[in-house]
C-alpha positions, 0 to 999 in steps of 0.5 A: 793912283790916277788914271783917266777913267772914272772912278768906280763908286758903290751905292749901298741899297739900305742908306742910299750914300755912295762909297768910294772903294779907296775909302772903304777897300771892302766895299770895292768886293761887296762885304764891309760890316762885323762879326754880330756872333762870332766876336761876342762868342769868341770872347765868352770862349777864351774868357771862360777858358781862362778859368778853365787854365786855374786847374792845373799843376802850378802853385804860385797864386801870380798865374791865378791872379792873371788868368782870373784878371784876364778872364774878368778883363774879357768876360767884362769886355763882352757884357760892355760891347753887348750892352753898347749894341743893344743902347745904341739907338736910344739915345 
């Protein structure tokens, strides 16, 4: 929306650049960045838990073949997203 003041721009102190809060509405309250632990964390939790879910009182191996699929599927999200972080400023 226009108004007739200026707008309100945010320097960051590590890179020096400024950011417009309609571009990035975060920055407009001080906080634009990732979970470094959590998502990492959660992902090992929910994949482990899905093994965790082959113990249990079915029978058919379909639901094993998705908890295993799904539990690979996440553990293996993880590993690529740590190895990502950890290769990123070497190239």
């Amino acid at each position: 929306m226009a108004g007739t003041s200026l707008e309100k721009r945010k320097t960051t102190a590590v890179s020096g650049h400024t950011v417009s809060p309609a571009d990035e509405p975060s920055a407009d309250w001080g906080w634009h960045g990732t979970f470094r632990v959590g998502t990492p964390a959660a992902g090992i939790f929910v994949g482990l838990g899905m093994f965790a879910m082959l113990v249990g009182n079915h029978s058919g191996w379909t639901e094993n073949l998705w908890l295993i699929g799904t539990g690979l599927a996440l553990l293996a999200g993880v590993a690529w997203m740590l190895h990502k972080r950890r290769t990123s400023w070497r190239r």
